[in-house]
C-alpha positions in Angstrom: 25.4 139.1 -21.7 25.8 137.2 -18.6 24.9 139.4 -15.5 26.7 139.2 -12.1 23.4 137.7 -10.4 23.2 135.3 -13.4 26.9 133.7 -12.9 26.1 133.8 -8.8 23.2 131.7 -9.6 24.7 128.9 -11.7 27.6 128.9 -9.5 24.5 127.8 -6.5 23.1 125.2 -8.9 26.5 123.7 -9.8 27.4 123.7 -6.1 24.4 122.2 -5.5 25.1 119.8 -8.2 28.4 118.8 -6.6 27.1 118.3 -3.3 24.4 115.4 -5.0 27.2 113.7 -6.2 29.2 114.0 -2.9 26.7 112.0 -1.6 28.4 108.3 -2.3 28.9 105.6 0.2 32.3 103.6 0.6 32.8 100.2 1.9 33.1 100.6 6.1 36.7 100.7 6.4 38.3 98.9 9.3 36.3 95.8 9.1 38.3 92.8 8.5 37.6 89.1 8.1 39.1 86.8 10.5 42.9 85.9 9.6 43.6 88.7 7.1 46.1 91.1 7.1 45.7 94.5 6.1 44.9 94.6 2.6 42.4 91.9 3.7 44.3 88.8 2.1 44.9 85.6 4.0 47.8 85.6 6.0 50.3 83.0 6.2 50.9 80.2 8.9 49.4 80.5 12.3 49.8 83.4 14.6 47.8 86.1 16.6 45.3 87.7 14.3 45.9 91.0 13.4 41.9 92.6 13.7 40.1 90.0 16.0 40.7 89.3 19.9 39.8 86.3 21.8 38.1 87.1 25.3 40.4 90.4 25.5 43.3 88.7 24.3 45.0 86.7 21.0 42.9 85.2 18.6 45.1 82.8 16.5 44.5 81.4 12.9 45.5 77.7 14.2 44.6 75.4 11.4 45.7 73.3 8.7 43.9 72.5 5.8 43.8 68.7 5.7 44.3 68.5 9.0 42.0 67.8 12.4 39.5 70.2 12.6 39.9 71.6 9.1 37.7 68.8 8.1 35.6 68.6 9.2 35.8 72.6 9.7 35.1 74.2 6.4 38.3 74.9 4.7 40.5 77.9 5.2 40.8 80.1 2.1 42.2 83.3 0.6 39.2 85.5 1.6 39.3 84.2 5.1 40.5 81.6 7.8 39.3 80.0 11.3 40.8 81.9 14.3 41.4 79.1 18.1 41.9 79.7 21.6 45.7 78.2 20.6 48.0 78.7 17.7 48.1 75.0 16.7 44.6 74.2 16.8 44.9 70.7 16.1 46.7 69.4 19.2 45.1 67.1 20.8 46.8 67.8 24.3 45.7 71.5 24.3 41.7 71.3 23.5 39.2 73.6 24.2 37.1 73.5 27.3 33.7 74.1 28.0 32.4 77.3 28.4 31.6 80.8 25.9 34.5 82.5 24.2 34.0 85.7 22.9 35.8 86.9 19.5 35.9 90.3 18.5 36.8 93.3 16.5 36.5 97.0 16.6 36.3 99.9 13.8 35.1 103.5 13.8 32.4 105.5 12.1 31.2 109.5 12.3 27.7 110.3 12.6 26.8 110.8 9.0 29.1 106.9 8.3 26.7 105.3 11.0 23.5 106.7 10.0 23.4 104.8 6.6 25.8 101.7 7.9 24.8 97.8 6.9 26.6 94.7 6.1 25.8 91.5 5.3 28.5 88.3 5.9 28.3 84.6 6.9 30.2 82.6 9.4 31.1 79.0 10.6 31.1 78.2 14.3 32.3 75.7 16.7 30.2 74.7 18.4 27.4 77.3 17.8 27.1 81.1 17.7 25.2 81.8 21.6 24.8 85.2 20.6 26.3 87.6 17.8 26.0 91.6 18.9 26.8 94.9 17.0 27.1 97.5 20.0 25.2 95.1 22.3 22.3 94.7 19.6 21.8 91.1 18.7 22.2 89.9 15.2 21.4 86.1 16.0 22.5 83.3 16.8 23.5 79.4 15.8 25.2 78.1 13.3 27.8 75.0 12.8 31.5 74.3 11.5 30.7 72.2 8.8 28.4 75.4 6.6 28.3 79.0 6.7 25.4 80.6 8.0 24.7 83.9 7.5 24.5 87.4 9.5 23.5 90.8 8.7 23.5 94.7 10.4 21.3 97.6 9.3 21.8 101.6 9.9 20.0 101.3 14.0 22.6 98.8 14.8 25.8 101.4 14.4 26.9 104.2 16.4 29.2 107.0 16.2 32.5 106.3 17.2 33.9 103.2 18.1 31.9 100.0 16.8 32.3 96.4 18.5 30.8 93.4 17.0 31.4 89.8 18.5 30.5 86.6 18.8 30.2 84.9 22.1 30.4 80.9 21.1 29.8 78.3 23.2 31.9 75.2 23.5 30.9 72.0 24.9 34.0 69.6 25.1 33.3 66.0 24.3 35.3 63.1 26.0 37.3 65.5 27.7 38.3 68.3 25.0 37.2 69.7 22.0 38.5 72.2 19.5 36.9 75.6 19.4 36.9 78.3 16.6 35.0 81.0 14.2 35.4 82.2 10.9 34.0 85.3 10.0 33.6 86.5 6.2 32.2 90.2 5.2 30.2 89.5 1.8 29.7 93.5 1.8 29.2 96.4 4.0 28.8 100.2 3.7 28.9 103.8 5.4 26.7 106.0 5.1 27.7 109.3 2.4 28.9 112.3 4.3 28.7 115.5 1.9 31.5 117.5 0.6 31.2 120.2 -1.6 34.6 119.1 -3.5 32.4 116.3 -4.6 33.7 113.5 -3.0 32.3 111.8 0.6 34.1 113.7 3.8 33.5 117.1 5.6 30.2 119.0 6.3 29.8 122.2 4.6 30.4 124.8 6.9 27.2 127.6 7.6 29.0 129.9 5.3 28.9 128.1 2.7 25.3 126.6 2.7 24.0 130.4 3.5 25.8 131.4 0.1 24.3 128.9 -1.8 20.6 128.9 -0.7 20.9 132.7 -0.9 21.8 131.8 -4.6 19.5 129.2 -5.3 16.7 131.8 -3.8 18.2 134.5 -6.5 17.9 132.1 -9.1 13.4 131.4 -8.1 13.8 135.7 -7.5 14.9 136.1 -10.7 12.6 133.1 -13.0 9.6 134.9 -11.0 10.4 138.5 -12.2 10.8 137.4 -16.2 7.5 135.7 -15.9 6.3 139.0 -14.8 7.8 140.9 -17.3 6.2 138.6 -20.2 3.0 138.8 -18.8 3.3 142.3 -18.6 4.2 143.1 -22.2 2.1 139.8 -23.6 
């Protein structure tokens, strides 16, 4: 016959159990490739993208495939496409200028999403990548228009709260203009597991709730330590 203490104790352990399998990571939501929409599929013709910004302002997915830059660009595609100063990035009347243009995009984290946070992508750059920074830590630099090169983040890089990555490219017009752009893919990326004791990743148990089941977990060792007793006793 199952005693109170007995049920208390399993009810501990399972709880226990529940919170192990909380303990999942998810995909960091909020962190787009360049010229997605939403549900992170390639949008359609060329307007202001919906996740980057160019130096504080519109970022536009401006090319064509077939079309000047894109060759010798690498190719839009569905994961992901270029994003220009201009929404026509072809036009020869409207080129880039020398100097650094900084793309970027935001997204959020808790504590617990930051403190096991990493992604790994590739880009392709004209002219080059200067710099690429995760909250003002550098991931690197370089690149070119014509590959992908890639770029990765680790846990030290995040914070709690709000996130900014960019990268500041640098231009250097040739015979009197010269396009500029970046595309940006996300090959994968995850948070870091919050617990929950419904056994899915979100809230903290609260105080309470840890006190009752370490206080059951201890009355499950309290309780294994007194049978060994007994059978010692009576052996």
């Amino acid at each position: 016959m199952k005693t109170i203490k007995g049920l208390l104790a399993a009810s501990a352990v399972a709880a226990a159990m529940s919170i192990a399998a909380g303990a999942q990571a998810a995909t960091i939501t909020g962190l787009y490739n360049t010229g997605v929409d939403n549900s992170g599929a390639a949008v359609a013709g060329n307007g202001a993208d919906l996740h980057w910004t160019l130096n504080g302002g519109a970022a536009y997915t401006g090319g064509t495939n077939g079309s000047f830059p894109l060759g010798p660009w690498v190719a839009d595609s569905a994961d992901s496409r270029w994003l220009t100063p201009t929404s026509n990035a072809a036009d020869s009347f409207d080129p880039s200028a020398n100097g650094y243009y900084t793309y970027a995009t935001t997204f959020s984290l808790t504590a617990g999403q930051a403190a096991g946070a990493a992604f790994t992508g590739r880009y392709a750059v004209d002219n080059q990548a200067a710099d690429i920074l995760l909250n003002g830590h550098s991931l690197g630099s370089g690149g070119w228009f014509t590959y992908w090169s890639n770029f990765s983040a680790g846990s030290s890089d995040f914070v709690a709260g709000t996130n900014t990555l960019q990268f500041v490219v640098e231009n250097w017009a040739q015979n009197g203009g010269n396009p500029s752009g970046l595309d940006v893919q996300f090959l994968s990326s995850i948070e870091g597991a919050e617990l929950d004791v419904s056994g899915g990743t979100g809230a903290v148990p609260e105080p309470a709730t840890w006190a009752l089941m370490m206080g059951g977990v201890g009355m499950v060792g309290a309780t294994l330590r007194r049978q060994a007793r007994t059978r010692a006793a009576t052996a």
